[in-house]
C-alpha positions as a printed Julia matrix, in Angstrom:
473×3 Matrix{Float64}:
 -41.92   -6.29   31.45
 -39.52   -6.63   34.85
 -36.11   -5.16   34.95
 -34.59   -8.73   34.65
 -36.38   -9.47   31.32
 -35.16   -6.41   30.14
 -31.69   -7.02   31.37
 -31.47  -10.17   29.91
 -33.09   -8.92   26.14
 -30.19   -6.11   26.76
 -27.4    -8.81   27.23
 -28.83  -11.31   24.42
 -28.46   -7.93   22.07
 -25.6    -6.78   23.14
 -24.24  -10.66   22.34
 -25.57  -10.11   18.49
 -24.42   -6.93   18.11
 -20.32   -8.73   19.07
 -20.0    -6.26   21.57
 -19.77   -8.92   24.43
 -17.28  -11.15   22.53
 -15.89  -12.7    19.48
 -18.36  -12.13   16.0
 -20.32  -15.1    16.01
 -20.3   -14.8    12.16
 -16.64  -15.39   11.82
 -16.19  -18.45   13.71
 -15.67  -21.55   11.79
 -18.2   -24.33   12.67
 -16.79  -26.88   11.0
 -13.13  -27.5     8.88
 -12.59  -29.85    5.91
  -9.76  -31.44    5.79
  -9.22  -32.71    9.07
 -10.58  -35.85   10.43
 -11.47  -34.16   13.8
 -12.85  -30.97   14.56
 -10.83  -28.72   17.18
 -11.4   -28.59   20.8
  -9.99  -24.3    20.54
 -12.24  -21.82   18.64
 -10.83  -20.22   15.13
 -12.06  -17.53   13.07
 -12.03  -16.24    9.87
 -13.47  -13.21    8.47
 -12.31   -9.61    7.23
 -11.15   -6.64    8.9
 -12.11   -3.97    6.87
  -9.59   -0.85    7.14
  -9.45    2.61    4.99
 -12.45    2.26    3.86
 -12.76    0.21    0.94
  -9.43   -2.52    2.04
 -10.96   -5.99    3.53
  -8.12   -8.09    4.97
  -8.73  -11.35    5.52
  -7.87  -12.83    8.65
  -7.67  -16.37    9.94
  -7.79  -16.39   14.22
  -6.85  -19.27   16.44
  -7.79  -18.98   20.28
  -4.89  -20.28   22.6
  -5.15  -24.55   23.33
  -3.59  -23.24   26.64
  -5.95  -20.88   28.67
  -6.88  -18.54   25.71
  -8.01  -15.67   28.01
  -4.82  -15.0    29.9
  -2.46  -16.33   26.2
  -0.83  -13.45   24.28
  -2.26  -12.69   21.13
   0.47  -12.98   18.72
   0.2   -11.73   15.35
   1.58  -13.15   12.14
   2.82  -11.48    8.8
   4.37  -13.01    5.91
   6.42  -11.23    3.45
   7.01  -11.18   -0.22
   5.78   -8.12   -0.11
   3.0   -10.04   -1.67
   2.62  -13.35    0.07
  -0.01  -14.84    2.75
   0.15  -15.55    6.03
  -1.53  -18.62    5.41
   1.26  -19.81    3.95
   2.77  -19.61    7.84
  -0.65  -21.14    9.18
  -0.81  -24.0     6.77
   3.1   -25.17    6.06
   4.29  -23.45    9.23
   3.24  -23.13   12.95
  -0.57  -23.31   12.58
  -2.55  -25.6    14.64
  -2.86  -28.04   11.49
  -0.54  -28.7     8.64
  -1.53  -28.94    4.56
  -0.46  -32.58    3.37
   0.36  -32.76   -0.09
  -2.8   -34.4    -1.57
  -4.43  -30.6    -0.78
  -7.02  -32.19    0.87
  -6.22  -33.65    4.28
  -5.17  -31.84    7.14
  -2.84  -32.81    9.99
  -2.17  -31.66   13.5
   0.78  -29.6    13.92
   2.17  -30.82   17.97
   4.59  -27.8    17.67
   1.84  -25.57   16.62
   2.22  -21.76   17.83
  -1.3   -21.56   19.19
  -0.21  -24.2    21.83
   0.74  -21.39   24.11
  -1.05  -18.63   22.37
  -3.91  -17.07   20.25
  -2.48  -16.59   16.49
  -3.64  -14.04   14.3
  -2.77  -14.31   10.83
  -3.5   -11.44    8.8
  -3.11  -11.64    4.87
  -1.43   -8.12    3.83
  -1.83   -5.95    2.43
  -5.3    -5.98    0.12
  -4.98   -8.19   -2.74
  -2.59  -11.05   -1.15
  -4.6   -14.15   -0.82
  -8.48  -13.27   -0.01
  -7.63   -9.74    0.97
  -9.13   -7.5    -1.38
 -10.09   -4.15   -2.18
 -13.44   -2.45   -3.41
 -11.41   -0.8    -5.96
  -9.24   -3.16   -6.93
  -6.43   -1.24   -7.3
  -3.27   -2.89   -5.6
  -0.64   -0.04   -5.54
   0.76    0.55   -2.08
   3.87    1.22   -0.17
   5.52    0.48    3.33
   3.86    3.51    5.15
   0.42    2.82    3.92
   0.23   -0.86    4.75
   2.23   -0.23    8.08
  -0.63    2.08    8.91
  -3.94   -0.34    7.36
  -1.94   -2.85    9.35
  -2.21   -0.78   12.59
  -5.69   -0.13   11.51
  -6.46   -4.05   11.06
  -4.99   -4.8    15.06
  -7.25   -1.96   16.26
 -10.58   -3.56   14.07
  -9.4    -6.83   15.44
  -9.8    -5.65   19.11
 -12.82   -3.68   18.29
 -14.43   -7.35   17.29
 -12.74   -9.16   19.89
 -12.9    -7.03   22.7
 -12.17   -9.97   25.21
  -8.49   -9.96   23.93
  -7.42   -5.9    24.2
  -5.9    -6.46   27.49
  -4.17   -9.39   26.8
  -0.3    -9.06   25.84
   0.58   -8.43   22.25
   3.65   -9.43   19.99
   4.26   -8.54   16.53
   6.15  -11.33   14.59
   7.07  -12.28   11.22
   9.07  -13.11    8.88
  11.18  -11.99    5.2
  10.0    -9.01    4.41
   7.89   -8.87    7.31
  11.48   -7.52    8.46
  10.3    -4.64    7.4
   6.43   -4.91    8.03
   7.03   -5.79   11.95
   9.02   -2.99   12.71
   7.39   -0.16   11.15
   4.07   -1.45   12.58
   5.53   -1.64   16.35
   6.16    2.12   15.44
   2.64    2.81   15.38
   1.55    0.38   18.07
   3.9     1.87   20.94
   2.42    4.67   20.42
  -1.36    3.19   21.16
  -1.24    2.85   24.94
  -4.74    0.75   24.76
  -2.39   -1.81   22.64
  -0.5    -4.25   25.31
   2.73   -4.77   23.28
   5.3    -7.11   24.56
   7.79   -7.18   21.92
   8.49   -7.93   18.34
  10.17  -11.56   16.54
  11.44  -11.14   12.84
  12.12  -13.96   11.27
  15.13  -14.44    8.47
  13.97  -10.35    7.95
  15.01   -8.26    5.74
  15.89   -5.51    7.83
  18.9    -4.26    5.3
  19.09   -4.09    1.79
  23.07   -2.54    1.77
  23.91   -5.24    5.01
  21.7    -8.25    2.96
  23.18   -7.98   -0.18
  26.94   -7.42    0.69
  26.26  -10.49    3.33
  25.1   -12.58    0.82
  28.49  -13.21   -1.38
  30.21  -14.07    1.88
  27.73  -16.42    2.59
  28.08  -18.12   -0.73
  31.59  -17.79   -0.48
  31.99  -19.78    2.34
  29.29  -22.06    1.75
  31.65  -23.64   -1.05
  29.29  -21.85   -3.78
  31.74  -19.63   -5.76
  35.3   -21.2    -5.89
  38.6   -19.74   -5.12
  39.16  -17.7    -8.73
  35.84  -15.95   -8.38
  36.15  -15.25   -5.07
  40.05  -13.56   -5.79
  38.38  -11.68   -8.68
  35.61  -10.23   -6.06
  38.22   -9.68   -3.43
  40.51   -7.76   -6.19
  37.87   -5.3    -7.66
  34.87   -5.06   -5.07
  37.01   -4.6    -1.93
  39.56   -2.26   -0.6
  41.63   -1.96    2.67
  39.44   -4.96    4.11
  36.15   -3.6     3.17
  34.04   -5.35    0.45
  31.14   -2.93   -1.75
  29.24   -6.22   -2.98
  25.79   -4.05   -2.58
  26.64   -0.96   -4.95
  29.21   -2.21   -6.93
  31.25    0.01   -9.83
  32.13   -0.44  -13.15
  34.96   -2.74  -12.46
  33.34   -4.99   -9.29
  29.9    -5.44  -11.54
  30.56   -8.39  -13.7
  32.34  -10.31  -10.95
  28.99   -9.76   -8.53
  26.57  -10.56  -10.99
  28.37  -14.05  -11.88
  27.9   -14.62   -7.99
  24.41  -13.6    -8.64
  23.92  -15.92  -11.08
  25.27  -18.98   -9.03
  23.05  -17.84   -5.93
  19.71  -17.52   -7.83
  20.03  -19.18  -11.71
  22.35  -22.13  -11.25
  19.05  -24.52   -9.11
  19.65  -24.03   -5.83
  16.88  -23.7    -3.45
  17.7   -19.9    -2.11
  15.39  -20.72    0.79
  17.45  -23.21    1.71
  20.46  -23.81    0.2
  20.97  -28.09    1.75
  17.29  -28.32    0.79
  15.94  -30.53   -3.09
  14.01  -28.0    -5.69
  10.98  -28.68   -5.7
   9.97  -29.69   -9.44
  13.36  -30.04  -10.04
  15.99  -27.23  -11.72
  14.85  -25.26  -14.16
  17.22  -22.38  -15.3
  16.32  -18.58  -15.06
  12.95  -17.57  -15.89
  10.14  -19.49  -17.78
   6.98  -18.01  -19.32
   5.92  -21.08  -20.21
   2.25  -21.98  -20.46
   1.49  -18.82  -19.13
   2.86  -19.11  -15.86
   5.82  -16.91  -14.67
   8.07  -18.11  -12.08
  10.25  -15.59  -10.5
  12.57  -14.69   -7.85
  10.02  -13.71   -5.81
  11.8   -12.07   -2.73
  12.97   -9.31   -4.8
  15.13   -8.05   -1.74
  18.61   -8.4    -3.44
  21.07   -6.75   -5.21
  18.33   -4.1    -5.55
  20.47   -1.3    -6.44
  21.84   -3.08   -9.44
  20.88   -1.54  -13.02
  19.28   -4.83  -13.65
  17.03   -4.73  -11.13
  15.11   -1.94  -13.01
  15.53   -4.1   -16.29
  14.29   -6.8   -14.7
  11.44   -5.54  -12.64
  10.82   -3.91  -16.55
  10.99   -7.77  -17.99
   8.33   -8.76  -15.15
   5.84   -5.98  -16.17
   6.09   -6.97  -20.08
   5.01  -10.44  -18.72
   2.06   -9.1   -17.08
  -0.24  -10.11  -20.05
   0.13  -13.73  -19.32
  -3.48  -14.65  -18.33
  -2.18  -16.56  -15.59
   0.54  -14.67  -14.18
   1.82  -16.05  -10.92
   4.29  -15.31   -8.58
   5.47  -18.57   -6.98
   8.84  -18.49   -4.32
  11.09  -20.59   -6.77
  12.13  -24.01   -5.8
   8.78  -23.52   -3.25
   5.72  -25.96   -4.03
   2.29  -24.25   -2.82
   0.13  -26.24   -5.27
  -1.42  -28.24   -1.87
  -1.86  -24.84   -0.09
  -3.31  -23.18   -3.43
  -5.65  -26.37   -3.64
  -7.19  -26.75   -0.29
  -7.85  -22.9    -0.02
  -9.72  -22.65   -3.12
 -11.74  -25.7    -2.46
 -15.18  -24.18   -2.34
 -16.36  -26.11    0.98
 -13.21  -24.46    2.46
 -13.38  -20.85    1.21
 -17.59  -21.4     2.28
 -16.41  -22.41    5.91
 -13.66  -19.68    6.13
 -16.51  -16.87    4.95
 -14.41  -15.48    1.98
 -16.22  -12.92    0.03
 -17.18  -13.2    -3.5
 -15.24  -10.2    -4.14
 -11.77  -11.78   -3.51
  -9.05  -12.78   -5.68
  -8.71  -17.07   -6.4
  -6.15  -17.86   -3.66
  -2.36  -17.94   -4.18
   0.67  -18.11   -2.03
   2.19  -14.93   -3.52
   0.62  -12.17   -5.32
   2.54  -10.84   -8.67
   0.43   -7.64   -8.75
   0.91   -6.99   -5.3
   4.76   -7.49   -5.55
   5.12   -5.48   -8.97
   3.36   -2.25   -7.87
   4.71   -2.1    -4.22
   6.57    1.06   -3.51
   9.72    0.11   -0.78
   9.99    3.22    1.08
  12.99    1.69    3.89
  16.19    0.54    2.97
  16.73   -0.26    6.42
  14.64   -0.31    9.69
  17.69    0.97   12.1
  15.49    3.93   13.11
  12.6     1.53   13.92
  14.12   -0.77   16.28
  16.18    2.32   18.06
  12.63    3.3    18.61
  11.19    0.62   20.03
  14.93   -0.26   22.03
  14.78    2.94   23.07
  11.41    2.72   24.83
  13.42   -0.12   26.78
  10.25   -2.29   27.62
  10.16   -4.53   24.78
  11.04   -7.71   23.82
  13.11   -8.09   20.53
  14.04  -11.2    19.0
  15.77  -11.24   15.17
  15.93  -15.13   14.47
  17.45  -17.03   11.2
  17.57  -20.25   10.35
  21.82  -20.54    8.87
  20.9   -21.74    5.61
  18.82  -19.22    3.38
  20.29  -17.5     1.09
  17.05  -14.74    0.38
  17.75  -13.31    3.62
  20.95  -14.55    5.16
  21.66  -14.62    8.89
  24.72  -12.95    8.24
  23.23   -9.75    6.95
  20.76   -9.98    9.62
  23.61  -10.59   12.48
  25.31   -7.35   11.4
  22.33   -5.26   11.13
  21.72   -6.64   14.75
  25.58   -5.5    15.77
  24.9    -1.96   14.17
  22.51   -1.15   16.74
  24.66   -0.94   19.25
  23.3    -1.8    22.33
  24.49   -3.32   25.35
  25.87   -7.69   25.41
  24.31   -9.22   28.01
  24.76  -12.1    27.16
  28.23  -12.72   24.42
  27.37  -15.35   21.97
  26.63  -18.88   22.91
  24.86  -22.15   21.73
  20.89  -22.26   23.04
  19.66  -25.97   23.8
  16.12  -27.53   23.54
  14.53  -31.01   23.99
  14.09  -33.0    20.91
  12.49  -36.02   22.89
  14.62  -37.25   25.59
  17.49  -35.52   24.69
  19.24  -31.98   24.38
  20.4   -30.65   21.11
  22.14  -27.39   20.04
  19.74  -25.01   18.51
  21.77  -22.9    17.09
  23.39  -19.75   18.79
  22.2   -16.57   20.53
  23.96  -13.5    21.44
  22.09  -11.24   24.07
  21.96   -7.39   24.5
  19.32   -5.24   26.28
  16.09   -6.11   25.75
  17.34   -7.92   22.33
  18.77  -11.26   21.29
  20.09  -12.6    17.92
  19.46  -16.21   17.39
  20.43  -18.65   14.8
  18.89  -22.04   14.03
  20.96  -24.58   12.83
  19.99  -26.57    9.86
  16.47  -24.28    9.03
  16.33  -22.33    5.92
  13.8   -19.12    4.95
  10.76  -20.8     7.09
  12.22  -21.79   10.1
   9.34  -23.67   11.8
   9.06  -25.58    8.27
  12.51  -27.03    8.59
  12.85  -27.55   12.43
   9.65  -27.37   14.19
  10.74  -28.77   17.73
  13.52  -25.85   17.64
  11.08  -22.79   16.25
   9.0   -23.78   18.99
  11.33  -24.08   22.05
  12.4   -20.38   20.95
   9.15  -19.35   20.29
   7.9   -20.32   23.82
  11.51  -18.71   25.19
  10.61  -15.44   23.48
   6.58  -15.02   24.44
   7.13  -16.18   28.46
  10.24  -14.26   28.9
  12.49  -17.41   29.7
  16.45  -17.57   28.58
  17.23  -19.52   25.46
């Protein structure tokens, strides 16, 4: 046999073997739903990380020169909920519609300008699973299966390690994103760029004390409440609404209940419920809806009692933990459709598909109560890119809260507060506004609630494009 043969039985096994390129395996051939197939290659597969964790991930390759695109990853919150969730209702390449079948193109996809990776996290959200199905965790152990996930990732798509990297996110991703970056910066084979939270939670203290100005001044309480807060919660100008006493209690947790029990949607507060109101929590048919966040108020005494109330529930066959006010029945259809879970390779092993896992949420340990020390890190290093973005009208995680935690850092204005414009066809619109400091910006969306590119698509992508190319706002 000549050297060439050999060469070329060398190459044709080192292109089985994934070495050469993307794992043939994983890529999807063909996607229901959608009335024409993709010109860009996608993925779907696991990454398999401590052993005995398989995340699922979902990859889609650039539209725009995939080999010299960043590779941005995506993480939704909860803790507990998918990242499909992001590809499918978000800034995927194609949206759900609502008869869970049919699936659109998304013009203001994210995978216009780069390759998307979304990652459901940890094990047992979505199709991520473990071998022993045991879905305690905490936020060191899924920042580092995370990490873990981004180095498999690489490992089976070797064409992409060079390429730049951003970490984005949003909700409690606020505190995924950061604690991850952590770990990345310290990887010097990893090519990170920068970081983008999303309506984060980056504060618990900051969040929660945010939040009852927020309502406040979005006409929510009323003057008498409001002069009953100001009388026993605050004191020489400063306002406790986070660990409240004795005396400020009763007034906080009526503000509570107007926030969260009274049928607003607290993912955006100008936005219908969808379903329509129902008050407080149902067990109804075996179904739990919750406040799914989790995020606020947490110090109260009821938190315990209710996270206690939650647990008793836990024998409902069917226990699910759906964002109130939030309908994922489309999302929840199409991904358990068999022809769809065949083309997107999900194991046998893994859970039936929903947009937020109860077990997950119930048994996660929150280690941080903030992230300062994370992004004084990664400022500190003073060659990335950090963008904190919130759309003005959700109430789970407030821009408020968010702006402050973004003042408490400290760092140098650049640029002092200002409205950013974009194109919405012919014409320029206000954004929203953006302060600038070193190497970090603080950027509101006008009219967008919890899922920005949900609400105002043309916007999340004119600052999404800003934030990956390096271009003002």
């Amino acid at each position: 046999m000549g050297l060439k043969m050999h060469v070329v039985l060398l190459v044709l096994l080192l292109g089985v073997l994934g070495v050469l390129g993307a794992p043939d395996a994983d890529e999807i051939k063909s996607l229901p739903g959608l009335s024409k197939q993709p010109s860009f290659k996608q993925y779907s597969g696991y990454l398999t990380v401590a052993g005995n964790k398989h995340l699922h991930y979902w990859f889609v390759e650039s539209q725009k020169e995939p080999v010299s695109s960043p590779v941005v990853l995506w993480l939704n919150g909860g803790p507990g909920c998918s990242s499909l969730d992001g590809l499918l209702t978000e800034h995927g390449p194609f949206l759900i519609q609502d008869d869970g079948t049919t699936l659109q193109y998304n013009p203001y996809s994210w995978n216009m300008i780069a390759n998307v990776l979304y990652l459901e996290s940890p094990a047992g959200v979505g199709f991520s699973y473990s071998d022993d199905q045991k879905y305690t965790t905490n936020d060191t152990e899924v920042s580092m299966n995370n990490y873990l996930a981004l180095k498999e990732f690489f490992r089976l798509f070797p064409e992409y390690s060079k390429n730049e990297l951003f970490l984005t996110g949003e909700s409690y991703a606020g505190i995924y994103i950061p604690t991850l970056a952590e770990r990345v910066l310290e990887d010097s084979s990893l090519n990170l760029q920068g970081i983008a939270v999303g309506n984060g939670l980056s504060s618990y203290e900051l969040n929660d004390n945010s939040l009852v100005y927020f309502a406040y001044y979005h006409g929510l309480l009323g003057e008498s409440l409001w002069s009953t807060l100001q009388k026993y919660c605050c004191k020489d100008g400063k306002c406790n609404f986070s660990k409240p006493d004795e005396s400020c209690s009763p007034a906080v947790l009526q503000a509570q209940q107007i926030v969260y029990n009274s049928g607003l949607n607290i993912y955006n507060l100008y936005a219908d419920c969808a379903g329509g109101v129902s008050f407080g929590t149902s067990a109804e048919n075996g179904r739990l809806v919750v406040h799914d966040m989790g995020n606020n108020f947490i110090n109260h005494k009821w938190s315990t009692l209710w996270n206690q109330k939650l647990l008793s529930l836990s024998s409902f066959k069917s226990l699910k933990l759906d964002p109130p006010c939030i309908n994922s029945t489309s999302s929840a259809m199409y991904l358990n459709n068999p022809y769809v879970k065949s083309a997107l390779h999900i194991s046998p092993n893994a859970l039936a598909w929903e947009v937020c896992s109860a077990e997950v949420n119930l048994n996660y340990k929150r280690l941080y109560m903030d992230v300062k020390a994370q992004y004084l890190k990664i400022l500190g290093a003073v060659k990335y890119r950090v963008l904190v973005y919130n759309g003005d009208i959700d109430m789970a995680c407030n821009f408020l809260g968010d702006e402050w935690f973004v003042e408490s850092l400290q760092q140098e204005v650049k640029v002092e507060r200002r409205p950013w414009l974009y194109y919405n066809g012919e014409t320029q619109q206000v954004g929203g506004f953006v302060k600038e400091f070193s190497n970090l910006a603080f950027l509101t969306i006008k009219g967008a609630g919890h899922m920005v590119p949900t609400d105002k698509p043309i916007a999340a992508f004119a600052m999404f494009s800003s934030f990956i190319t390096k271009q003002p706002y």
